[in-house]
N, C-alpha and C positions, 0 to 999 in steps of 0.2 A: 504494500500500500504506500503511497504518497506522503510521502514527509508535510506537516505542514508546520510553521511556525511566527510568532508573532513578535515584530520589531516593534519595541517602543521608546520612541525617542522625544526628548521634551525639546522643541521645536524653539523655544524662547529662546533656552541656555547651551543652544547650538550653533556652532559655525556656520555660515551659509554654504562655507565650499562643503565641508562634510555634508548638508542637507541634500545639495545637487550631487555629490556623487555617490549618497545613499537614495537617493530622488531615481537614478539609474541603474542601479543592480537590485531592485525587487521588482519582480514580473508582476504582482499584483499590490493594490492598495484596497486598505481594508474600507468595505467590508467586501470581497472577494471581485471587487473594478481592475479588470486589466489595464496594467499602466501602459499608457502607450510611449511613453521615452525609456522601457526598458530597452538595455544594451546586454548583447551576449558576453560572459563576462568574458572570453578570449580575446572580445573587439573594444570592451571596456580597458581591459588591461592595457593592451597593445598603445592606445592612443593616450592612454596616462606613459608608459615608457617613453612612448617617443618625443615626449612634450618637454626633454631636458635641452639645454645648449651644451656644448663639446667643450674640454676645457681650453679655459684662456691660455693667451700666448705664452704670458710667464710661466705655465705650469712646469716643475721639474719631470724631465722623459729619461725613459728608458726601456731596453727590450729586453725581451726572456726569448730566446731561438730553443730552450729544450731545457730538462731537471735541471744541469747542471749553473743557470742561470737564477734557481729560484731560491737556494741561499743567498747570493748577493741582494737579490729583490726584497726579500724578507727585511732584513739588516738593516737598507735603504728605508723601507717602510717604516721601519719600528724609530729611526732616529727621527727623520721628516713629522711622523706623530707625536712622538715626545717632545718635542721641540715647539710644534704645533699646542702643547698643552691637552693631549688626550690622557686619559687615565690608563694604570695600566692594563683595567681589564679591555679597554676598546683598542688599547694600539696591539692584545694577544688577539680579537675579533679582527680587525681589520688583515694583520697578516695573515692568519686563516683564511677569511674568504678571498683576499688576493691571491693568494697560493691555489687554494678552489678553480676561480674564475681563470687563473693564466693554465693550470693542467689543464680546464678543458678547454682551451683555447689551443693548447699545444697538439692534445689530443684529438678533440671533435674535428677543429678548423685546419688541422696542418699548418697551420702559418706560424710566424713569428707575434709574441703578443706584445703589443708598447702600452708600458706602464704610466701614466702621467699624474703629478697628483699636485696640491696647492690647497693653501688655507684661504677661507673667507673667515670673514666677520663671524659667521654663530657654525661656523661646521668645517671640517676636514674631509676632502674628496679625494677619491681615487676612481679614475676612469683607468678600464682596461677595454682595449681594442684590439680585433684582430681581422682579418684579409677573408674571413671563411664565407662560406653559405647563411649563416643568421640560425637561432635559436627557433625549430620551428611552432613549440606549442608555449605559448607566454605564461598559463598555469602552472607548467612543472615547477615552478620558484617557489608555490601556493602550496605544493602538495610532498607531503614527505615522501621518502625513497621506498621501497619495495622493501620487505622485510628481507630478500633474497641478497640485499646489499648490493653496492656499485650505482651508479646514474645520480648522485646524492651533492653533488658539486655547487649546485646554483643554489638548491633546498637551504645547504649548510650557510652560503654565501648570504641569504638572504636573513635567515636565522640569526646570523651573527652580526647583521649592519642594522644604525638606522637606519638608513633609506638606500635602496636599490631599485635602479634602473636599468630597465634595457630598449635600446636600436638597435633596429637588424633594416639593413639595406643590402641593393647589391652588391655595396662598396664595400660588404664588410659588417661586424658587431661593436655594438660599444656598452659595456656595462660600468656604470657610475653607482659606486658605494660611498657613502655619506658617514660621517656621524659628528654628532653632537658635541662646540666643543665647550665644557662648563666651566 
């Protein structure tokens, strides 16, 4: 049988952006009126991903060609974040899911992956890019790995950041990990 279940949200002591992008992922509004600006969430997702810009010029780069690149990257990550003023639980997150994001970069996409990352004002980013085909189902980030283990890279990476983004284009993938800096 049908799942069914009831959102309740107090509409005063809420964001408007959360209300519009909670306004679009329930297919129905109560009392059982089909919403007609539901979005499927694969297409919902997608156009939230791709709604980041790329990093600035100044950002620090670098590439990973293969394992033996992804100690140096680590190192580089963990100082850049410290320095940056992360704590140490998010600069041990951050190299994690970098480490994640560039294996399967290495792996999935064949290519070389460029590291780039830079502080703003309230966050610390790290964009990883790479030359492949693109990430083809934008849920797998949403959904945990198989109990049989393996395919868990993007799950983890997402798990362990504030915020994670992804672009896929022709040209290529770019995932942007975020976090907080306090």
């Amino acid at each position: 049988s049908p799942l069914s279940m009831l959102c309740t949200v107090d509409t005063r002591a809420t964001s408007a952006e959360f209300l519009e992008g909670m306004h679009h992922t329930h297919p129905i509004i109560a009392p059982d009126r089909p919403n007609p600006d539901f979005v499927e969430p694969w297409t919902y997702l997608a156009a939230l991903d791709s709604a980041y810009d790329s990093a600035p010029p100044h950002a620090e780069t670098s590439t990973a060609a293969d394992e033996l690149d992804l100690r140096p990257m680590r190192e580089r990550l963990s100082t850049e974040a410290r320095v940056a003023g992360l704590t140490e639980y998010q600069i041990q997150s951050l190299v994690l899911a970098a480490t994640e994001i560039v294996a399967n970069a290495l792996h999935h996409a064949g290519t070389i992956a460029t590291i780039k990352t830079w502080a703003e004002e309230s966050r610390f980013c790290c964009e990883i890019s790479d030359k492949g085909p693109g990430i083809g189902d934008p849920i797998a980030i949403y959904q945990p790995p198989a109990p049989a283990g393996g395919r868990c890279g993007l799950w983890l990476a997402r798990t362990f950041s504030d915020e994670l983004l992804i672009a896929s284009s022709d040209a290529g993938t770019a995932v942007l990990i975020a976090y907080s800096r306090r």
